[in-house]
Residue frames relative to the residue before (quaternion, step in Angstrom):
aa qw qx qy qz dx dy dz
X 1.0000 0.0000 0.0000 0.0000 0.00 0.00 0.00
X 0.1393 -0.6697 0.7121 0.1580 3.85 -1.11 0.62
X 0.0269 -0.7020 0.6971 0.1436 2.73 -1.84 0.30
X 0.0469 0.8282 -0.5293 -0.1783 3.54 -1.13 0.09
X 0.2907 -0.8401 0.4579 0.0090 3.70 -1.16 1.11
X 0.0532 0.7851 -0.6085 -0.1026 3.19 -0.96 1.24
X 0.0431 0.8593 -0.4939 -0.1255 3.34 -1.27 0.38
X 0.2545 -0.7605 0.5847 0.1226 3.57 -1.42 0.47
X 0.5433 -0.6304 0.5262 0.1751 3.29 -1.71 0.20
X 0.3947 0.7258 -0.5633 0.0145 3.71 -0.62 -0.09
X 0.4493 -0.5943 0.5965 0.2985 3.09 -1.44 -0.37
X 0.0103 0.7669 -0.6405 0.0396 3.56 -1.26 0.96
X 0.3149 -0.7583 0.5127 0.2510 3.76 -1.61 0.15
X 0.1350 0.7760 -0.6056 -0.1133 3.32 -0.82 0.03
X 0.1123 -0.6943 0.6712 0.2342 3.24 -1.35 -0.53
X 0.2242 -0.7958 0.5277 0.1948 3.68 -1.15 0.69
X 0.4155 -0.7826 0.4622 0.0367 2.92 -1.39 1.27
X 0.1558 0.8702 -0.3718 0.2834 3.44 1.68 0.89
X 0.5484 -0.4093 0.5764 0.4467 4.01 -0.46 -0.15
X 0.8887 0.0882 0.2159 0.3947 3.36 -1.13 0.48
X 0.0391 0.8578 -0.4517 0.2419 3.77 1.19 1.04
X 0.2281 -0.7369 0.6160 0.1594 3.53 0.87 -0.99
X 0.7697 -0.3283 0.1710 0.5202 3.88 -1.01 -0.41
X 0.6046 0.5128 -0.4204 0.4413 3.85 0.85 -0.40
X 0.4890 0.4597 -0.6129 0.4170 3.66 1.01 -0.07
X 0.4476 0.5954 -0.5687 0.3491 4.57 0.38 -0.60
X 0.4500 -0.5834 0.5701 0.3635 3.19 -1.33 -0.20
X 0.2790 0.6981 -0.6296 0.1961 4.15 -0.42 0.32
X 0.7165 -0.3934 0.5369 0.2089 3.11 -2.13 0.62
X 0.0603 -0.7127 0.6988 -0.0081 2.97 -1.99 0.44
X 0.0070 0.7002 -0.6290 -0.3378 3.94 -0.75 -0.14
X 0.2311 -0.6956 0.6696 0.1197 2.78 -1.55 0.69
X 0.2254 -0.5373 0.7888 0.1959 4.05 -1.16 0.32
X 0.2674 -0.4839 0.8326 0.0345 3.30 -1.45 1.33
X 0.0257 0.6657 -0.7443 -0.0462 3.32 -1.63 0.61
X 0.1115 -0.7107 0.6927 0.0518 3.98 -0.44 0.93
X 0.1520 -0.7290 0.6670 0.0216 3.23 -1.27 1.32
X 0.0307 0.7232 -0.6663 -0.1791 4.12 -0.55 0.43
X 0.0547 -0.6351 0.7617 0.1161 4.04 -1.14 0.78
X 0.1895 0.6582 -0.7280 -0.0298 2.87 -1.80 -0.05
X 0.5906 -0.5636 0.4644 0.3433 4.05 -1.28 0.23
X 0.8956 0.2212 -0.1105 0.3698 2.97 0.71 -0.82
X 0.2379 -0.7989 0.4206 0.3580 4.39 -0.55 -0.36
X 0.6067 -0.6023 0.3222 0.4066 3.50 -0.83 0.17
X 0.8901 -0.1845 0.1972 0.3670 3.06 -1.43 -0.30
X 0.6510 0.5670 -0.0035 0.5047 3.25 1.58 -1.66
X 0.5108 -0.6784 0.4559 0.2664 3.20 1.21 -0.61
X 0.6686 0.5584 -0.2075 0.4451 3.22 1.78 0.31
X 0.3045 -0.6895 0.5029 0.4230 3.79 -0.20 0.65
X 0.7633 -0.1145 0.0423 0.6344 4.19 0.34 -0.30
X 0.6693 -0.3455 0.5454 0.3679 3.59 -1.84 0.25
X 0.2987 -0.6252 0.6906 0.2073 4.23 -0.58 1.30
X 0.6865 0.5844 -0.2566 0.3483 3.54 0.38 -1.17
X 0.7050 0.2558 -0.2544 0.6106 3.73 0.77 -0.89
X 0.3982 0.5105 -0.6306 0.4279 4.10 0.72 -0.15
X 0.5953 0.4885 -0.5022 0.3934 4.01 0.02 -1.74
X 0.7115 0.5756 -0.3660 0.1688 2.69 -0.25 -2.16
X 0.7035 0.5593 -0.1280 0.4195 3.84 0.86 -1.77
X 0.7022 0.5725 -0.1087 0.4090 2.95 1.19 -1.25
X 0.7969 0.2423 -0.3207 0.4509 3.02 1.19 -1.16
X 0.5981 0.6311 -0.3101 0.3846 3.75 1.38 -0.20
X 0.5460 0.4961 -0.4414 0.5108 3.40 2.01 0.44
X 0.5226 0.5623 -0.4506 0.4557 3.34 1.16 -1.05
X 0.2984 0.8657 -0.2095 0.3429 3.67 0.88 -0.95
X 0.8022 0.0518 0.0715 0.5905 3.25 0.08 -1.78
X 0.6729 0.3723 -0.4576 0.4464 3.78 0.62 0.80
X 0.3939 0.7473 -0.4368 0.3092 3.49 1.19 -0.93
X 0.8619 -0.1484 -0.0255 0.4843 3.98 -0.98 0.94
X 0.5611 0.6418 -0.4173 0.3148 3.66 0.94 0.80
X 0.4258 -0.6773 0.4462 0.4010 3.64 -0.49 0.95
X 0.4010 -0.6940 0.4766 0.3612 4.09 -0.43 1.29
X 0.5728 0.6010 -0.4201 0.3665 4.23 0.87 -0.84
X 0.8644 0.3848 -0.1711 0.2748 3.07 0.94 -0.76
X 0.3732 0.6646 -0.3643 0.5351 3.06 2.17 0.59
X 0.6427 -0.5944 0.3530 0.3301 3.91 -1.10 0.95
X 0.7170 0.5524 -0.1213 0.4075 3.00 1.05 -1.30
X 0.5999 0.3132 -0.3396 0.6532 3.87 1.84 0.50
X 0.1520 0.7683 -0.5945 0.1821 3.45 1.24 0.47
X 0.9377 0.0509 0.0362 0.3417 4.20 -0.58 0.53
X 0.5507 0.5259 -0.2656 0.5912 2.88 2.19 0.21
X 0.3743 -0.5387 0.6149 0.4378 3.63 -0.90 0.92
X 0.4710 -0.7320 0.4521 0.1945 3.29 -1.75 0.87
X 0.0358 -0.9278 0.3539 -0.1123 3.28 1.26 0.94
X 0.7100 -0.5329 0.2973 0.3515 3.77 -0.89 0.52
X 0.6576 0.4860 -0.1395 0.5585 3.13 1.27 -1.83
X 0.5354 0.6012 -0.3342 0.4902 4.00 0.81 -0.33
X 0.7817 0.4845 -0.1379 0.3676 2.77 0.43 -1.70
X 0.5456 0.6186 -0.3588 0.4368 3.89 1.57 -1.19
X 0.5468 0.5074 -0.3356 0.5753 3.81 1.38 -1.42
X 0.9103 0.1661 -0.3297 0.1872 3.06 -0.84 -0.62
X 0.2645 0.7263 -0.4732 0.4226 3.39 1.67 0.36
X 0.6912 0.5887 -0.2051 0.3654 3.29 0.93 -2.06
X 0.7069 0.5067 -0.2844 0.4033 3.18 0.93 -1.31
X 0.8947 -0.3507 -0.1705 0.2178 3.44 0.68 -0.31
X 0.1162 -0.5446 0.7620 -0.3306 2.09 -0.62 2.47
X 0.5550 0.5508 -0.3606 0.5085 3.88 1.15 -0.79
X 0.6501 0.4685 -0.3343 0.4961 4.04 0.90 -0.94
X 0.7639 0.2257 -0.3437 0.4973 3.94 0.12 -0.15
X 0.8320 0.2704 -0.2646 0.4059 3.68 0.09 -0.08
X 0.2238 -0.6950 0.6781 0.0841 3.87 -1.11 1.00
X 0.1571 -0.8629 0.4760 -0.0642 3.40 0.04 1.76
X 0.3512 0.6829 -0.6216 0.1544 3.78 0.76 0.57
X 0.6352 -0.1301 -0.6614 -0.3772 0.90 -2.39 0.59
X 0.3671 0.7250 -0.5469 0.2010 3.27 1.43 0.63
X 0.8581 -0.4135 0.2980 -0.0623 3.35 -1.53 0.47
X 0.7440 0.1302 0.2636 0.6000 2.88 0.31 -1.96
X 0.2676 0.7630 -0.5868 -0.0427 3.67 -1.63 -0.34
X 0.1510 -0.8513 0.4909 -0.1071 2.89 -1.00 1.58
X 0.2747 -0.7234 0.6218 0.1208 3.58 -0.29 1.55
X 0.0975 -0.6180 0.7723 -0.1099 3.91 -0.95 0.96
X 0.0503 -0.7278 0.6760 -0.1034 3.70 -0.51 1.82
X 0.1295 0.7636 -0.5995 -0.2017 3.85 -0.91 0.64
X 0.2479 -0.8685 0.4238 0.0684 2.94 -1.18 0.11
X 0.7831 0.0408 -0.1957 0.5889 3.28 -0.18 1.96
X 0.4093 -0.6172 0.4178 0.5263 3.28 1.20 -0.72
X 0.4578 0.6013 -0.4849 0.4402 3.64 0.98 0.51
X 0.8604 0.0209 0.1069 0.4979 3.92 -0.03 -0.98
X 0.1246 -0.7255 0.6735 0.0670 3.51 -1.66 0.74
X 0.1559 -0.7630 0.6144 0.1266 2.90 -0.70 0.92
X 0.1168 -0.8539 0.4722 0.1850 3.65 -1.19 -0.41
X 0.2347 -0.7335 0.6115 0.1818 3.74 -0.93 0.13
X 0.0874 0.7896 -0.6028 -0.0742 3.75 -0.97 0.42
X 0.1508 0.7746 -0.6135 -0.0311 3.21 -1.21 0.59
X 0.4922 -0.4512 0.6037 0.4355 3.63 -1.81 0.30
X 0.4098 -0.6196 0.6616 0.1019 2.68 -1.95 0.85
């Protein structure tokens, strides 16, 4: 199996909207390190499990559309506490809309946060 990772830094807000939040119900900031894993069994033609260069590219133009935005107030947490482990999916999802990663396989979004916790999302591709 290969795998290759990119990752980035930013900073986002949320607030959660759980019963009984405690401070994380406030609104405040977090960094997070996205980490985007692509596996897969086999490489391409090229000798390449995906294109490093379009991964960035995706990567950095998703990081992009969360970077200093409050995450509640994005469509795509519409009814969803705005949790870490949420947040890794819908990262995945789209990052998954701008890039056609064959022939890898797999993809794993790996969200930390603050340096305290990672959370993570996998899916087949």
């Amino acid at each position: 199996m290969y795998a290759v990772s990119v990752s980035r830094a930013f900073v986002a807000q949320h607030y959660l909207t759980v019963p009984n939040p405690g401070p994380e119900g406030e609104l405040h900031s977090h960094q997070f390190t996205a980490e985007v894993t692509f596996r897969g069994p086999a490489l391409g033609e090229y000798g390449y499990l995906v294109d490093i260069d379009a991964v960035i590219e995706a990567v950095e133009a998703t990081v992009d559309s969360f970077r200093d935005e409050t995450l509640n107030d994005l469509p795509a947490f519409e009814g969803l506490n705005p949790s870490a482990e949420h947040f890794a999916r819908i990262f995945g999802d789209r990052l998954s809309d701008r890039l056609d990663p064959e022939p890898a396989t797999e993809l794993e979004i790996a969200l930390q946060e603050d340096d305290v916790a990672t959370v993570s999302h996998t899916r087949e591709l």
